[in-house]
N, C-alpha and C positions, 0 to 999 in steps of 0.2 A: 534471563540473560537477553541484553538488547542485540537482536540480527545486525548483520553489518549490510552494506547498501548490496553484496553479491546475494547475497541468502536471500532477503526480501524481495531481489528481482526473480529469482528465481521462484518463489512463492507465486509470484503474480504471474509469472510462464505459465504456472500449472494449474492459476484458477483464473476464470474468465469473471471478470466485472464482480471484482470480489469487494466487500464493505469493511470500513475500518474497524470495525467491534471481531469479523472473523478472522482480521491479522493479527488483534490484542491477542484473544484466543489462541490462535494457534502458536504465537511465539510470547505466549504466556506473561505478557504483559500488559501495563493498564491501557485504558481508550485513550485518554490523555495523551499517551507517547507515542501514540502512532502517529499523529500530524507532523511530530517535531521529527519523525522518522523519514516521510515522505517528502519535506519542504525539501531536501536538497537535491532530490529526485526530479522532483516537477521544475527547478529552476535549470536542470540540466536536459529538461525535456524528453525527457524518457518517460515519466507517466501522466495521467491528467487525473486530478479529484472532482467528480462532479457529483451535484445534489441528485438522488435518484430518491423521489416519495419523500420519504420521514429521514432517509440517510445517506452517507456518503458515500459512491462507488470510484475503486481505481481503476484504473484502463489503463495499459500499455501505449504507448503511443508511437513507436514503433517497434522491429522484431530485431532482438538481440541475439 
């Protein structure tokens, strides 16, 4: 089932500089949907996706 934009944020409350493979993961969906997941997030500027090594971390960007 795809999170809605409240459950997702809330995920990202409870884990610090967490990567898009452990959001699939955890709401048991593909790698794939997690960007089209976050793109309306980051243009609302609540989170930020950034390259960390070989992947991609989210970060809060500020506290809700």
């Amino acid at each position: 089932m795809i999170p809605s934009e409240k459950e997702l944020l809330s995920f990202l409350k409870r884990h610090n500089l967490v990567n898009l493979t452990a959001i699939a993961r955890h709401f048991d969906i593909k790698n794939a949907t997690v960007p089209d997941l976050l793109k309306p997030l980051e243009k609302k500027k609540l989170i930020e996706v950034r390259k960390f090594g070989g992947s991609k971390v989210v970060l809060l960007r500020r506290s809700l």
